[in-house]
C-alpha positions in Angstrom: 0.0 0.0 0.0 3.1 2.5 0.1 6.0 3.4 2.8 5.0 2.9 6.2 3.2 5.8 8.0 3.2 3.7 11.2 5.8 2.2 13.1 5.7 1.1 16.4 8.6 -0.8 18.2 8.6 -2.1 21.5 5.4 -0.8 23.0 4.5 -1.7 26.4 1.8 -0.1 28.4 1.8 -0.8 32.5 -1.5 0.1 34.7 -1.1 -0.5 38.3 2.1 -2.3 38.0 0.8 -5.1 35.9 1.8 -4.5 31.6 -1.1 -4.9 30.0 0.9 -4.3 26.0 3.4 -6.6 26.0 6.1 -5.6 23.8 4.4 -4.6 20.6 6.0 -4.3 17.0 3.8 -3.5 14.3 4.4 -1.2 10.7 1.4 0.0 9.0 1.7 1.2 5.6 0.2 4.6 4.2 -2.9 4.4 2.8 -3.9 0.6 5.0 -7.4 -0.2 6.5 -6.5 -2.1 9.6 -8.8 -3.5 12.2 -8.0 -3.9 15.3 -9.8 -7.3 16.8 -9.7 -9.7 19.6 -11.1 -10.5 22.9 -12.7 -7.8 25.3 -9.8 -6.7 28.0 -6.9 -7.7 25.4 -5.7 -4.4 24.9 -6.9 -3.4 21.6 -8.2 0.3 22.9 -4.9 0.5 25.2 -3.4 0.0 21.7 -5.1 2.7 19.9 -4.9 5.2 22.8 -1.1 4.7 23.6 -0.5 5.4 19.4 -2.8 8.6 20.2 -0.8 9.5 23.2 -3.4 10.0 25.4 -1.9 7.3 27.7 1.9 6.4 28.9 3.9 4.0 27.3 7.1 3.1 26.7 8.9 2.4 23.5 9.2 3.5 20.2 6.3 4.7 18.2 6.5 6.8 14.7 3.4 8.2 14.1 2.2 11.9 12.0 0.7 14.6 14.3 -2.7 14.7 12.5 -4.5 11.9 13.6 -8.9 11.9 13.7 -10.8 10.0 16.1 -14.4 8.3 16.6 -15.3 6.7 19.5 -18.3 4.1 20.3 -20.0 7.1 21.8 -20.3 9.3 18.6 -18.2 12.4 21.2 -20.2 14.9 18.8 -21.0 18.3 20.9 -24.5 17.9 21.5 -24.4 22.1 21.8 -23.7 22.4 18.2 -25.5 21.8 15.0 -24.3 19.2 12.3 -22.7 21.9 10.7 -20.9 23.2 12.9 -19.7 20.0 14.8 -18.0 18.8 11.0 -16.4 22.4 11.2 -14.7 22.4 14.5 -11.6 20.9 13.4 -11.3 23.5 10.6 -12.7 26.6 12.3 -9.2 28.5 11.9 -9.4 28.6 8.2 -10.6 31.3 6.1 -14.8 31.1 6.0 -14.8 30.7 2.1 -12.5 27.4 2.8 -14.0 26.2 5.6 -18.1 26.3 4.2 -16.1 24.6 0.9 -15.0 22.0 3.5 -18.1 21.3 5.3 -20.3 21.8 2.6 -18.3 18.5 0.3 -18.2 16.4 3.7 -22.3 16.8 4.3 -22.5 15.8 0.9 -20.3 12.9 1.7 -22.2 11.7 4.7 -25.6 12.6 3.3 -26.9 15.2 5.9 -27.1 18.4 3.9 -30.6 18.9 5.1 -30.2 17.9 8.3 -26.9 21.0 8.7 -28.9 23.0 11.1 -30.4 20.1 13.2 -28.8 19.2 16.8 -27.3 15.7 17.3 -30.1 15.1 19.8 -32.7 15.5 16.9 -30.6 12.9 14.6 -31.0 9.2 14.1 -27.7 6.5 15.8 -26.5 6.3 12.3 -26.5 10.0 11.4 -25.0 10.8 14.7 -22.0 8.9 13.9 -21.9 9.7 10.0 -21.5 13.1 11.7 -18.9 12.3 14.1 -16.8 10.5 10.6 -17.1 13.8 8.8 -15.8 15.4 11.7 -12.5 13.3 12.1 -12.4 13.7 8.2 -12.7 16.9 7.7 -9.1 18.3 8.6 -7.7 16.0 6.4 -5.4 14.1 9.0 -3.2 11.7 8.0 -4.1 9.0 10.0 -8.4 8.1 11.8 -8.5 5.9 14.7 -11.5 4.3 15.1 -12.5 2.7 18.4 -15.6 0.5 17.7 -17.1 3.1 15.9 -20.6 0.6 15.3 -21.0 -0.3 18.5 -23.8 1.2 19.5 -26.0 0.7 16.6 -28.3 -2.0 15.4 -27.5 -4.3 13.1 -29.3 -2.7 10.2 -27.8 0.5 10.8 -24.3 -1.1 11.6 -24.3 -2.8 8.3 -24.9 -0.1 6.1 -22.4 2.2 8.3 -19.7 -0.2 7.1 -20.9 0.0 3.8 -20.7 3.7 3.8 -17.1 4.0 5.7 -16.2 1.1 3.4 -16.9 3.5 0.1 -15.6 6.9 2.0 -12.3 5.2 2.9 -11.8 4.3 -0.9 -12.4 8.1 -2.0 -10.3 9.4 0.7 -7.4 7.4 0.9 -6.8 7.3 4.6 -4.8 5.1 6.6 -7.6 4.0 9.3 -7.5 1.8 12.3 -10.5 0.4 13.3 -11.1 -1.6 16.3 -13.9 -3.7 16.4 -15.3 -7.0 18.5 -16.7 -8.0 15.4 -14.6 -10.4 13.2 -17.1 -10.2 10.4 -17.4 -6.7 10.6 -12.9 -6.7 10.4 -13.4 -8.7 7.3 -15.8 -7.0 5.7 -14.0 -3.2 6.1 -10.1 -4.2 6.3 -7.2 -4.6 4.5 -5.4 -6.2 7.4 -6.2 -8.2 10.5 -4.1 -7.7 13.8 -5.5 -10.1 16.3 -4.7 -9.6 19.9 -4.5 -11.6 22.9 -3.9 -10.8 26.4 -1.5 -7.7 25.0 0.0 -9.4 22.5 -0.1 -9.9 18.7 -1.3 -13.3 17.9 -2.2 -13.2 14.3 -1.4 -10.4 11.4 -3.4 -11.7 8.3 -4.1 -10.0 5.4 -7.6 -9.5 3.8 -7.2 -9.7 0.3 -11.2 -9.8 -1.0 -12.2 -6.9 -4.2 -13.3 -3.7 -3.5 -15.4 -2.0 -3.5 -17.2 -5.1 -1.0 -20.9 -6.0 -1.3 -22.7 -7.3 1.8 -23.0 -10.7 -0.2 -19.1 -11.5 0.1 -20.0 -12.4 3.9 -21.8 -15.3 2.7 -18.7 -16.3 0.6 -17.1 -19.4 1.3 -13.7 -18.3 1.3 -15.2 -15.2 3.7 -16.5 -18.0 5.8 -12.8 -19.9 6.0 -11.2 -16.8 7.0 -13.8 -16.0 9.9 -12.9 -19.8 10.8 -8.9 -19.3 10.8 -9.4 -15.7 12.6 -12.2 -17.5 15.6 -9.2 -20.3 16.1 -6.7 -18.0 16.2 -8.4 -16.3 19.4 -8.8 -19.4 20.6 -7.9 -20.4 24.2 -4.5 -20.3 23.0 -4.1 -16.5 22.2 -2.8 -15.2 25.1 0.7 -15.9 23.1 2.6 -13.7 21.2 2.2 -13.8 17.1 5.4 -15.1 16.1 5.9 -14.9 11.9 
């Protein structure tokens, strides 16, 4: 996918004296969709937030300053209107620039007549479509997404990963998603890190066509991977991922 954007050597994150990262080494190329999957408590959220900085670590982690983030709980400002939450990360540009800005990503996210509503007045799904234009729209180089869907019915979950699945192709972000859901990882993802117990215990690549119809999941060779990913986080994957 291109030089690596991500590198991460030696990452270990310790809460009350116990490490709950282990020693991480991962590279993640410019341009990758990468989820982030495994049991609850492994560390996959630790993982994300330590790359964010918003927790201590130790180690070695090369990572651009513009990063976006979504979290499960939408974190729109419930004081603003659609509008103006998409514009808070580019309120310091010029106003022509900025209304350019918001205008293409409520076009993107199909809420142009819902700009003056209040989150409180929108739908679970529109709530986050506008939390994704929000981490979009300052152009970082990198979105974290901590399960994102989580919150959401099924329905509505499946057509969000549609929709992010079509928005990542026309913006060419690098995007870590973590996600419980190992269907939902092979549906969106380029790239598989499976964790266990703070480790890496499987890296696999996802190698299905895009754009990806809603069909694929019924695949057979869909249905082998979901296998190989559900032994890997087996009993057995509180190991480290050894190539």
């Amino acid at each position: 996918m291109g030089n690596a954007l991500i590198e991460v050597r030696d990452l270990r994150v310790t809460y009350d004296h116990a490490e709950v990262l282990h020693g991480l080494d991962i590279t993640i190329s410019q341009g990758e969709f990468v989820a982030i999957a495994g049991k609850s408590g492994c560390g996959k959220s630790t993982f994300l937030l330590a790359l964010a900085g918003f927790i201590q670590s130790s180690g070695s982690v090369k990572i651009p300053s513009e990063i976006g983030m979504v979290f499960q709980n939408y974190a729109v400002f419930p004081w603003l209107t659609v509008r103006d939450n998409i514009a808070f990360g580019v309120r310091h540009l010029q106003r022509q620039e900025r209304e350019a800005i918001v205008n293409r990503y409520l076009e993107m996210v199909d809420l142009k007549d819902h700009a003056g509503k209040y989150p409180a007045q929108l739908s679970g799904g529109q709530t986050q479509r506008v939390a994704l234009a929000r981490a979009f729209a300052p152009n970082p180089k990198v979105i974290f997404m901590d399960e994102p869907f989580g919150a959401l019915d099924t329905f509505t979950r499946n057509n969000m990963q549609e929709w992010l699945g079509q928005a990542w192709q026309r913006e060419s972000k690098t995007i870590l998603f973590v996600t419980h859901s190992i269907e939902e990882a092979l549906f969106l993802s380029d790239r598989i890190l499976l964790f266990g117990d703070g480790h890496i215990c499987g890296d696999l690549k996802v190698n299905f066509a895009r754009p990806r119809d809603p069909e694929m999941k019924f695949d057979p060779q869909f249905v082998e991977l979901r296998k190989k990913v559900l032994s890997i986080l087996g009993p057995e994957s509180g190991g480290p991922y050894r190539q």
